[in-house]
SEMI-380237 format. One record per residue (C-alpha): x, z negated, y; residue in one letter. Coordinates in Angstrom, 2 decimals, always signed. Example, Ala and Ser with C-alpha at 12.3 -4.5 7.8 and 13.67 -1.06 7.14 Angstrom:
((+12.30 -7.80 -4.50) 'A')
((+13.67 -7.14 -1.06) 'S')
This chain:
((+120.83 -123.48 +98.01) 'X')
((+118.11 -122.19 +99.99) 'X')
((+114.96 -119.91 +98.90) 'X')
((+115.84 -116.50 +96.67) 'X')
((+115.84 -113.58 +99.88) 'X')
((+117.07 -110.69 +97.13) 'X')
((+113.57 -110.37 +95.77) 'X')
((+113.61 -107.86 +92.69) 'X')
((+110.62 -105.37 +91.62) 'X')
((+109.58 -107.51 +89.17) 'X')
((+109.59 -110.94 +91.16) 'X')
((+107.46 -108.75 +93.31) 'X')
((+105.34 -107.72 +90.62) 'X')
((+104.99 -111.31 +89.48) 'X')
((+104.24 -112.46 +92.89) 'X')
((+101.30 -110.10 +92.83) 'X')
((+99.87 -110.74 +89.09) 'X')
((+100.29 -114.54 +90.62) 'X')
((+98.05 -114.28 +93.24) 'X')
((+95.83 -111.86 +91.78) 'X')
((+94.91 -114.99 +89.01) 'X')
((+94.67 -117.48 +91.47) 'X')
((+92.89 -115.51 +93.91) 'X')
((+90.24 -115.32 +90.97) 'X')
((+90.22 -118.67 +90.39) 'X')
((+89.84 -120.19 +93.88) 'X')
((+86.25 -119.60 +94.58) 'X')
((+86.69 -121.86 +97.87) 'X')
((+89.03 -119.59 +99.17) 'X')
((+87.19 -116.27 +98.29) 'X')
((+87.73 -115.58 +102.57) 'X')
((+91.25 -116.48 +102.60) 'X')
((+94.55 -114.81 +101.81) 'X')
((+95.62 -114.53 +98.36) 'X')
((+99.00 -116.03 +100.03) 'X')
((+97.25 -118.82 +101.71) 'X')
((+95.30 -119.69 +99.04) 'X')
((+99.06 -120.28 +96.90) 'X')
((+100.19 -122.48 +100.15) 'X')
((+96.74 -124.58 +99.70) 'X')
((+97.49 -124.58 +96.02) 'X')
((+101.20 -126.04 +96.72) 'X')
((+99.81 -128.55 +99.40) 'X')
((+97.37 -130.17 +96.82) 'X')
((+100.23 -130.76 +94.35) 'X')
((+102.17 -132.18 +96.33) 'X')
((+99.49 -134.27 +97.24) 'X')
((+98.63 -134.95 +93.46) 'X')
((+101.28 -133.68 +91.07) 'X')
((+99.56 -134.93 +88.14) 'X')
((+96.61 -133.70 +88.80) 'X')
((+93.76 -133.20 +86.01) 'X')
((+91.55 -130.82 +85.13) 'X')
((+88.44 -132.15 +87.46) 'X')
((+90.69 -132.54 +90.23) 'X')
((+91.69 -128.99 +90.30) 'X')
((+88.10 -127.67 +89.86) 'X')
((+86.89 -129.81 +92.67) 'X')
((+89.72 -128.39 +94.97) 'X')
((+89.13 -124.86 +94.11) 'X')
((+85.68 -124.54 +92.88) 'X')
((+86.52 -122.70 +89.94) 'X')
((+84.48 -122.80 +86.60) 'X')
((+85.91 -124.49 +83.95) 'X')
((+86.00 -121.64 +81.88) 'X')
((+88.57 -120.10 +84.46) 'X')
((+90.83 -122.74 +84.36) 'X')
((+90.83 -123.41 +80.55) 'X')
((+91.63 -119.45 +79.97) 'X')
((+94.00 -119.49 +82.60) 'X')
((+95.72 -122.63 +81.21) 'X')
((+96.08 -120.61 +77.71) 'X')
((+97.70 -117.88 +78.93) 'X')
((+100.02 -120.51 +80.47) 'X')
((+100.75 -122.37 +77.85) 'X')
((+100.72 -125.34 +79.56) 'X')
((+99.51 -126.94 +82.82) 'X')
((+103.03 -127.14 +84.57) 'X')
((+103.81 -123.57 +84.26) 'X')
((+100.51 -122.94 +86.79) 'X')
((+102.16 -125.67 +89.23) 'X')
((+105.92 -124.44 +88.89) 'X')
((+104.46 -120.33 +89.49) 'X')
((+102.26 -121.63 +92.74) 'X')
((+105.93 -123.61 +94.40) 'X')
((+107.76 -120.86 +93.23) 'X')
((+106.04 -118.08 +94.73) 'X')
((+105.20 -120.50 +98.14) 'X')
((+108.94 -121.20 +98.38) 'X')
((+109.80 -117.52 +98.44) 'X')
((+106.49 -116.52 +100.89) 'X')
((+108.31 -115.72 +104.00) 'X')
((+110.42 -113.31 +101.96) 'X')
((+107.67 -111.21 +101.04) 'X')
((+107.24 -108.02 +102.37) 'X')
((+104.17 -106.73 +104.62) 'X')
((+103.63 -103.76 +105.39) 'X')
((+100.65 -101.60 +107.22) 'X')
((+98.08 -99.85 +104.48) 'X')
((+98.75 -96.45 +104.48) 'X')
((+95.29 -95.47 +105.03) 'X')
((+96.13 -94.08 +108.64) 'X')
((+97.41 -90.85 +106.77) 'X')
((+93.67 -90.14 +106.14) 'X')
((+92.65 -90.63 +109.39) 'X')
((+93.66 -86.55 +110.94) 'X')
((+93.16 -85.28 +107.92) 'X')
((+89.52 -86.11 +107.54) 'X')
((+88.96 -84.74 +111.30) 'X')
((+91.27 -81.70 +111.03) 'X')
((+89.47 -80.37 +107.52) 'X')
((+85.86 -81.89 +108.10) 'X')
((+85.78 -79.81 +111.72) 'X')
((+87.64 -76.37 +109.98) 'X')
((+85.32 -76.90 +106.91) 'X')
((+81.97 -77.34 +108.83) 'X')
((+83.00 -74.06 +111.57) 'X')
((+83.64 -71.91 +108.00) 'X')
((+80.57 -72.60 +105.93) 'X')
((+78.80 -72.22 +109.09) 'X')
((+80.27 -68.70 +109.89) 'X')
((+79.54 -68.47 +105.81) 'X')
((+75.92 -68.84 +106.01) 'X')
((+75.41 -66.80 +109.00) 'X')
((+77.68 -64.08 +107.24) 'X')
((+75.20 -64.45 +104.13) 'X')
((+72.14 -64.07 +106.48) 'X')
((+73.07 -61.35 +108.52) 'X')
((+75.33 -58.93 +106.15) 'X')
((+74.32 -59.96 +102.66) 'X')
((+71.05 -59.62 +103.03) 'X')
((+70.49 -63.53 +102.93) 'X')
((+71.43 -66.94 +101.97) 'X')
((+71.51 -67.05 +98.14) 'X')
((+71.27 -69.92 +95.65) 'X')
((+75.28 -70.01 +95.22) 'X')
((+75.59 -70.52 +98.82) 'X')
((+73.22 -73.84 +99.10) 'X')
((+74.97 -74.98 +96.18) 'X')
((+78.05 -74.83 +98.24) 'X')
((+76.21 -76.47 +100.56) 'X')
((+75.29 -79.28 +98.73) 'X')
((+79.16 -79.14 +97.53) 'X')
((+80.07 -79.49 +101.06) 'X')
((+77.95 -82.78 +101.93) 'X')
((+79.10 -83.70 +98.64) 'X')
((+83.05 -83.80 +99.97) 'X')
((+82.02 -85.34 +103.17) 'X')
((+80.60 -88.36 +101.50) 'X')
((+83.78 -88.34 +99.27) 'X')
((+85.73 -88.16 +102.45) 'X')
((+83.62 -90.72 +104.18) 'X')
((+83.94 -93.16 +101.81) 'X')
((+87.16 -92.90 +101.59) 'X')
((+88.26 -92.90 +105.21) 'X')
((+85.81 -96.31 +105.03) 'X')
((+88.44 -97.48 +102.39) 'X')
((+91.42 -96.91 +104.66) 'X')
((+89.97 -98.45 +107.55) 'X')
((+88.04 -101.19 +107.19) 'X')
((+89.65 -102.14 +103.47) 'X')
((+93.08 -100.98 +103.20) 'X')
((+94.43 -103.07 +105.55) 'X')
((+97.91 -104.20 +103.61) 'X')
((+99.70 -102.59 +100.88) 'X')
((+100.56 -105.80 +98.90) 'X')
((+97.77 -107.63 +97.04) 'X')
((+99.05 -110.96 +98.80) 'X')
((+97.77 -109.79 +102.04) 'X')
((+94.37 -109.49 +100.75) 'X')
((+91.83 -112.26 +100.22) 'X')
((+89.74 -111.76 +96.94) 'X')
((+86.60 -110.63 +98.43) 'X')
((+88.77 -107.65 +100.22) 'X')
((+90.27 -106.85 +96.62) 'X')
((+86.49 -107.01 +95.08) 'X')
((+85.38 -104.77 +97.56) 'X')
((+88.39 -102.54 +96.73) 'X')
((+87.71 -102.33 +93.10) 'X')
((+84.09 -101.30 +93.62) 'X')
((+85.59 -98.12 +95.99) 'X')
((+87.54 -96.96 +93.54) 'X')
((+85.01 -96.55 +91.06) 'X')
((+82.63 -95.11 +93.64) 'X')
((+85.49 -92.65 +94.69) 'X')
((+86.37 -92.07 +91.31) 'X')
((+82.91 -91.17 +90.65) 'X')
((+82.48 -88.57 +93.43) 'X')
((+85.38 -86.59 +93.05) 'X')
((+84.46 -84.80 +89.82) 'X')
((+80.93 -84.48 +91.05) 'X')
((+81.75 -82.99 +94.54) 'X')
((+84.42 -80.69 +92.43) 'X')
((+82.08 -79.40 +89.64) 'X')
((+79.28 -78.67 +92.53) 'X')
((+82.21 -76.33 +94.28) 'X')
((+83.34 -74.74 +91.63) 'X')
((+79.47 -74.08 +89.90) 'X')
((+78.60 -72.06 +93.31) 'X')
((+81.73 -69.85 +92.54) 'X')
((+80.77 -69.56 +89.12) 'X')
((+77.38 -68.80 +89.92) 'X')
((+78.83 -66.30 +92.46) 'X')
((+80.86 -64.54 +89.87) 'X')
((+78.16 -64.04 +87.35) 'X')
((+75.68 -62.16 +89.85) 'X')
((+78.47 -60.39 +90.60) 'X')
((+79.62 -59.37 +87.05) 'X')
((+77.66 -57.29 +84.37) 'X')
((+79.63 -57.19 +81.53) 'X')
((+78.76 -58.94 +79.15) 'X')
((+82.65 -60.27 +78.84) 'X')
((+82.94 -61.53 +81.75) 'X')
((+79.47 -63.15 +81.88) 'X')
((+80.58 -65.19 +78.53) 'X')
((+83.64 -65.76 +80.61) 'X')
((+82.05 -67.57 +83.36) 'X')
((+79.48 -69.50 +81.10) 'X')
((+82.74 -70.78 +79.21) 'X')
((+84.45 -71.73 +82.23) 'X')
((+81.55 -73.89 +83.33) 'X')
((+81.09 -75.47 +80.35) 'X')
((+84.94 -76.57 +80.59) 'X')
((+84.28 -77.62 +83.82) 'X')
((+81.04 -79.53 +83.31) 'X')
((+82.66 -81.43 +79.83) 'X')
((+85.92 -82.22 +81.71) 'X')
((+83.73 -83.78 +84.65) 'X')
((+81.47 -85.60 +82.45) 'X')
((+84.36 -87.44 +80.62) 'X')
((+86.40 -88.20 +83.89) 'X')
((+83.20 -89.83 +84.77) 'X')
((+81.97 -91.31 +81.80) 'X')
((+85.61 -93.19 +81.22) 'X')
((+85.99 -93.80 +85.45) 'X')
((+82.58 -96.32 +84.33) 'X')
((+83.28 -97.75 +80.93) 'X')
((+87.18 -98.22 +81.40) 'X')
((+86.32 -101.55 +81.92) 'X')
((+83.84 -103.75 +79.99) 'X')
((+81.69 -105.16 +82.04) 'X')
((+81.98 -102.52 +84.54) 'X')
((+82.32 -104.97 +87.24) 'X')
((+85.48 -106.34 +86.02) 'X')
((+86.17 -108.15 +89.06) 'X')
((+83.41 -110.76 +88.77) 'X')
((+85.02 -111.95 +85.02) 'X')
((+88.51 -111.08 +85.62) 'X')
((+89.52 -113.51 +82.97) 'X')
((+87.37 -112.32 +80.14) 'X')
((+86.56 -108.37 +80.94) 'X')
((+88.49 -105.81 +79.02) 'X')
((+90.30 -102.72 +80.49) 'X')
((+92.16 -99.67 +78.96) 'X')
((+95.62 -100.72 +79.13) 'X')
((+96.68 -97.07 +79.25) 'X')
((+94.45 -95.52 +82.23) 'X')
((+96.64 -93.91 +83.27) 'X')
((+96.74 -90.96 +80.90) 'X')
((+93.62 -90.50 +80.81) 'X')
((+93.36 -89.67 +84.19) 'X')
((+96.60 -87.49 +83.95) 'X')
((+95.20 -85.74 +81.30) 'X')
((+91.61 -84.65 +82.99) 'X')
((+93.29 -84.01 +86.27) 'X')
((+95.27 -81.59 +84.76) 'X')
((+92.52 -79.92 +83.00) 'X')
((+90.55 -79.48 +86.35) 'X')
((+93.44 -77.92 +87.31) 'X')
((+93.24 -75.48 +84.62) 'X')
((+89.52 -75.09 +85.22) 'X')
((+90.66 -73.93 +89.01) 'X')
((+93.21 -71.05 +87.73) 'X')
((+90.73 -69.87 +85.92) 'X')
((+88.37 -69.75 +88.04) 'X')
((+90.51 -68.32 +90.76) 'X')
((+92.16 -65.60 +88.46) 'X')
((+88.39 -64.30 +86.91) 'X')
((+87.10 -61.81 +89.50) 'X')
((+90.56 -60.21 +89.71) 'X')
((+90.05 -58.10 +86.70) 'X')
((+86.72 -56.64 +88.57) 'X')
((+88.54 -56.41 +92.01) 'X')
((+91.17 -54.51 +90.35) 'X')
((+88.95 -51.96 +89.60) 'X')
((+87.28 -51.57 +93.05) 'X')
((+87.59 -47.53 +94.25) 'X')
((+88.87 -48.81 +97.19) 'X')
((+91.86 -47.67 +99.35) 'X')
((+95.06 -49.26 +98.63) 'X')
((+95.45 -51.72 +101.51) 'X')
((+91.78 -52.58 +100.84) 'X')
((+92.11 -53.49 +97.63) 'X')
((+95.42 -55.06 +98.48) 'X')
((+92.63 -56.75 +101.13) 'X')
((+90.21 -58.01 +98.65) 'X')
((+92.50 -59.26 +95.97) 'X')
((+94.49 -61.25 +98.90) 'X')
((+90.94 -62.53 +99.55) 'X')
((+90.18 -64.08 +95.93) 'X')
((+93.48 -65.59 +95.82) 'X')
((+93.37 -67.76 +98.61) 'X')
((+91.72 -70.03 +95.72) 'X')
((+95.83 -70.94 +94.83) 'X')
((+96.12 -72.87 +97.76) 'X')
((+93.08 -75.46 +96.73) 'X')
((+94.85 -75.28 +93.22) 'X')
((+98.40 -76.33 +94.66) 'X')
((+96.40 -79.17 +96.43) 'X')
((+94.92 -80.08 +93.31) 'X')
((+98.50 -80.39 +91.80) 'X')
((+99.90 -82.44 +94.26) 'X')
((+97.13 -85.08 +94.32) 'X')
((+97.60 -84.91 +90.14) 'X')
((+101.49 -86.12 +91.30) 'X')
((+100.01 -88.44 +93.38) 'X')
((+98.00 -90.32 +90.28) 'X')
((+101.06 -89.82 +88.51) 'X')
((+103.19 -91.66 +90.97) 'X')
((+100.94 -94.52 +93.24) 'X')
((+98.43 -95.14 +90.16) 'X')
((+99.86 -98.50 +89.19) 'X')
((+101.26 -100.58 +92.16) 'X')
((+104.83 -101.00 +91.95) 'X')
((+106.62 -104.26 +93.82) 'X')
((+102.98 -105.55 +94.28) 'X')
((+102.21 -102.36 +96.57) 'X')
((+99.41 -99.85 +96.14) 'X')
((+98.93 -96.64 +97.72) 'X')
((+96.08 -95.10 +96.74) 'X')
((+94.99 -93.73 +100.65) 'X')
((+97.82 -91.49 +99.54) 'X')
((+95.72 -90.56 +96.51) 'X')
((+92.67 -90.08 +98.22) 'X')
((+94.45 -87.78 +101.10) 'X')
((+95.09 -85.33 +98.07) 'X')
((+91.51 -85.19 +96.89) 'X')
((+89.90 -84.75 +100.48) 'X')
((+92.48 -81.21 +101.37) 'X')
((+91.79 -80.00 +97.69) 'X')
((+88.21 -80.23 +97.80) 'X')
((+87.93 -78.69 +101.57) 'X')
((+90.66 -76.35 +100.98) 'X')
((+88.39 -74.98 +97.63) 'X')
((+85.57 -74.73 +99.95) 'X')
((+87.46 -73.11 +102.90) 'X')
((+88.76 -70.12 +100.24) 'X')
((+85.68 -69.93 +98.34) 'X')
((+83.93 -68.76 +101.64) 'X')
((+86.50 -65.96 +102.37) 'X')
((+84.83 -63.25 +101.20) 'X')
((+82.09 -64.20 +103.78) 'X')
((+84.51 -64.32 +106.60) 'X')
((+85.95 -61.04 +105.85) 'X')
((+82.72 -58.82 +105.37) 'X')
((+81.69 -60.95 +109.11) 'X')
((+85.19 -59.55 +110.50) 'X')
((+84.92 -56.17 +108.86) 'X')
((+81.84 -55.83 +110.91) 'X')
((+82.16 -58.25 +114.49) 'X')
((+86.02 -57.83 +114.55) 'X')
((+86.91 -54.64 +112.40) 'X')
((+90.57 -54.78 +114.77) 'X')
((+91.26 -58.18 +112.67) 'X')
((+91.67 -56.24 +109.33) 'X')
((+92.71 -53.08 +110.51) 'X')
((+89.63 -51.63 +110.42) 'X')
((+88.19 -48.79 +112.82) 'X')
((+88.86 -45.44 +113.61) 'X')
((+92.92 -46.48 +114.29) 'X')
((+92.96 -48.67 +111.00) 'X')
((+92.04 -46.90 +107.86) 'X')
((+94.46 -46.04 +105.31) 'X')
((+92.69 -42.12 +106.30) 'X')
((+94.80 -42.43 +109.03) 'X')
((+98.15 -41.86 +107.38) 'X')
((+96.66 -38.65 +105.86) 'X')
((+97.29 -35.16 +106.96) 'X')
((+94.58 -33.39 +109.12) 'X')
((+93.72 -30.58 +106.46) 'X')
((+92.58 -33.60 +104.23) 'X')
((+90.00 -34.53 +106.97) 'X')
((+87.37 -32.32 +105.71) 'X')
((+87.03 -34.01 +102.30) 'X')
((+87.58 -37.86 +103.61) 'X')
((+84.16 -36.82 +105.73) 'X')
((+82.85 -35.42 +102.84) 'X')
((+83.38 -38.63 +101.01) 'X')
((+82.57 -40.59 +103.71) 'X')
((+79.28 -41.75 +102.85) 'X')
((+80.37 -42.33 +99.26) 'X')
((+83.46 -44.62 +100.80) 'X')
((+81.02 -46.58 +103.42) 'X')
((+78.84 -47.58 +100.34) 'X')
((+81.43 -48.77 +98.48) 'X')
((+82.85 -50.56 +101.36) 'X')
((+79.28 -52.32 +102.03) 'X')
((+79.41 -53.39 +98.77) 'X')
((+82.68 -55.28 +98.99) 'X')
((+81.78 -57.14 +101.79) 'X')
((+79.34 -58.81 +99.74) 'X')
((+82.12 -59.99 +96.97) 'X')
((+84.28 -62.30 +96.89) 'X')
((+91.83 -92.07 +88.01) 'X')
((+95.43 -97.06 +93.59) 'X')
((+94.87 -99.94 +92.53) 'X')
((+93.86 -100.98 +89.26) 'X')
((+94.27 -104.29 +89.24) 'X')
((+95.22 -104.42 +85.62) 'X')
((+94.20 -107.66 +83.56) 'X')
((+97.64 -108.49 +82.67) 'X')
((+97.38 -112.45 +83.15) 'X')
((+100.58 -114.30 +84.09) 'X')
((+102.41 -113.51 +81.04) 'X')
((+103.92 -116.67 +79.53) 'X')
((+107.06 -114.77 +78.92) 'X')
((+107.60 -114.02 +82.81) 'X')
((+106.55 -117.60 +83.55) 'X')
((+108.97 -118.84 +80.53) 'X')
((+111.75 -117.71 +82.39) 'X')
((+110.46 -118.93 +85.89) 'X')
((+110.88 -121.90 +84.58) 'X')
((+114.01 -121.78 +82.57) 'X')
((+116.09 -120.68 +85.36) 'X')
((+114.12 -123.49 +88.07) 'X')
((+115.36 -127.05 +88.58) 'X')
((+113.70 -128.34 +91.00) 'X')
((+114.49 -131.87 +92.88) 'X')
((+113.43 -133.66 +95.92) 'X')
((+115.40 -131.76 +98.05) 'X')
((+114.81 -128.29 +97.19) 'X')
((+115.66 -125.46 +94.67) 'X')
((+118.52 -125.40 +92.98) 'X')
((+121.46 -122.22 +93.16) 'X')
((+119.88 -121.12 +89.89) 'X')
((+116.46 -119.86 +91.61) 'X')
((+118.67 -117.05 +93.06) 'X')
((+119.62 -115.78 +89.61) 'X')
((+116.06 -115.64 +88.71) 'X')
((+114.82 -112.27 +87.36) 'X')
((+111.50 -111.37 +86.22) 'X')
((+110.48 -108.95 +83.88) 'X')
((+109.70 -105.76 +85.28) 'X')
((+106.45 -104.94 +82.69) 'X')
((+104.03 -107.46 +84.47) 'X')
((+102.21 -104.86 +86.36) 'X')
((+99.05 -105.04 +88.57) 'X')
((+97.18 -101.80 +89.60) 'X')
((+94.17 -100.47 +90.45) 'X')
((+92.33 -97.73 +89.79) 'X')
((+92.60 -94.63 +91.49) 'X')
């Protein structure tokens, strides 16, 4: 019978944990495919099936080291040949498809114009109502050019890198160059959050002056600042050495990363609710009309939208964080992280934008002579709403002011998947036999990639 077509998840998997190793070990083909560099493989043993040890590392210029490790995780020598015709014989019957990094490409315009026209309008809100720019607001700033490197980088990723979704349309210099992203991306994130949310913090505590809430927001940072510190404390040493792709053979990874990322991500998410729901208690108590209070606490929690953005980038981790059928999607991943951390920035600054509309577009809120809640009341209360007026005008004033993808995992070719490869394989001149199209593989080789 002819090649396998009905390709399961895990021959997929297999196919990619294949190519991954041998990828590695090919340091002649460090430019080339993953997929090409399998098709080399197979046309040098049929060349020399018996081919020894020197042979091989003057074909593919790997380090004897390499080959010896790789061998042991083999078993034996003919279990590397029978995986490379194996997965060459089923090559055409691999799927390709696009990266998915186009996704990022409107969203990084459509937030990165929105988010530069609102912390402008910010700032010149600050300046010209507030009384001037204060130290929470350049820390925003800073936050800002923070999420635009963030978002850079990544849109970098999903352009020039992420050009496939399966590893076997990569060569290993592409999937080198992918590893060292995700770490840098990884990296940023947290930091770029922790500056956002420290400027609201900050916000809040010149704000507050009880001594409650003060503690409040000192706690909250310090959750914030621990959480951030061990996302990127673990997003470094996962991996021993750190550059795990240069010694994929020998380096050392968590084999459980992703709960660890889980677990922080939903902590940060924890940090935003509270950090959203804090100044409530203080709005809350506002002598303020109805509607305006209504106004203001509408204001503060715009913050829920950057937290529902935060939880579906957490169900992103959760669901493209290890490559499944040999496919990664972390652009997906990425997507998520660039609307949360524009959409925080975008609320945070609505307390700016109203006190700017309150006084350049009063009609916008409502606000004017036609506007006022004053309006609804009878004309023999009009002598004590002027009366108050002054009182009601300060108070207003003053509320204008308020407010880990794809991780390639070092699973080596497990000798049980391979055991099986070659159980179920009789080969002969001719071809493969009928039993190649019973072949399954087991489903818990994975390769990933950090997120």
């Amino acid at each position: 019978m002819g090649t396998p077509v009905n390709l399961t998840k895990g021959d997929l998997d297999l196919a990619a944990s294949i190519t991954i190793n041998l990828g590695f070990l090919a340091r002649n083909f460090y430019d080339t495919r993953t997929i090409d560099v399998i098709s080399a493989f197979a046309g040098f043993y049929n060349d020399t099936p018996n081919a020894t040890d020197p042979e091989i590392l003057a074909f593919s210029g790997a380090r004897p080291q390499d080959l010896s490790l790789l061998l042991q995780v083999l078993g034996e020598r003919d279990m590397l040949r029978d995986s490379i015709f194996w997965l060459d014989a089923i090559r055409q019957y691999l799927p390709y498809t696009p990266g998915t990094g186009h996704l990022l490409v409107p969203v990084f315009a459509v937030f990165t114009v929105i988010t530069t026209i609102v912390l402008a309008l910010r700032l010149w809100s600050r300046q010209t109502i507030a009384g001037g720019i204060r130290g929470y607001d350049w820390i925003m700033v800073f936050g800002y050019f923070m999420t635009l490197v963030y978002s850079a980088s990544a849109l970098y990723h999903a352009v020039n890198i992420n050009i496939s979704s399966q590893f076997w349309g990569y060569s290993w210099n592409e999937i080198a160059r992918q590893q060292m992203f995700y770490i840098v991306l990884d990296i940023l994130y947290p930091i770029a959050a922790l500056i956002i949310k420290s400027s609201l913090l900050l916000f809040y505590y010149s704000l507050f002056s009880g001594r409650y809430l003060r503690l409040s927001v000192w706690a909250t940072f310090g959750f914030t600042l621990a959480t951030t510190m061990t996302i990127i404390l673990y997003s470094i040493f996962k991996c021993h050495p750190v550059a795990y792709w240069s010694e994929w053979y020998t380096s050392e990874c968590d084999s459980h990363q992703k709960i660890p990322y889980l677990v922080t991500g939903s902590f940060m998410i924890l940090s935003d609710v509270i950090i959203w729901v804090l100044p409530l208690p203080m709005v809350l108590k506002l002598q303020l009309y109805r509607r305006e209070k209504i106004a203001a606490i509408f204001t503060f929690s715009l913050g829920i939208f950057a937290c529902i953005a935060s939880i579906f980038r957490l169900q992103a981790v959760h669901k493209y964080f290890f490559t499944s059928a040999g496919t990664g999607k972390t652009p997906i991943i990425n997507t998520w992280t660039i609307v949360e951390l524009n959409l925080a920035i975008i609320c945070a600054s609505a307390p700016a934008l109203r006190a700017l509309c309150i006084r350049h577009a009063p009609k916008l809120l409502s606000y004017g002579s036609n506007g006022t809640d004053s309006s609804s009341n009878s004309s023999n209360n009009s002598n004590n709403n002027s009366g108050n007026g002054s009182m009601n005008e300060r108070n207003r004033k003053n509320t204008k002011s308020v407010h880990g993808r794809v991780i390639v995992h070092h699973d080596q070719i497990r000798p049980s998947d391979l055991a099986s490869l070659r159980s179920g394989i009789s080969r002969t001149g001719s071809g493969w036999s009928d039993v190649e199209k019973s072949v399954h593989y087991s489903s818990t080789s994975r390769i990933g990639s950090p997120v």
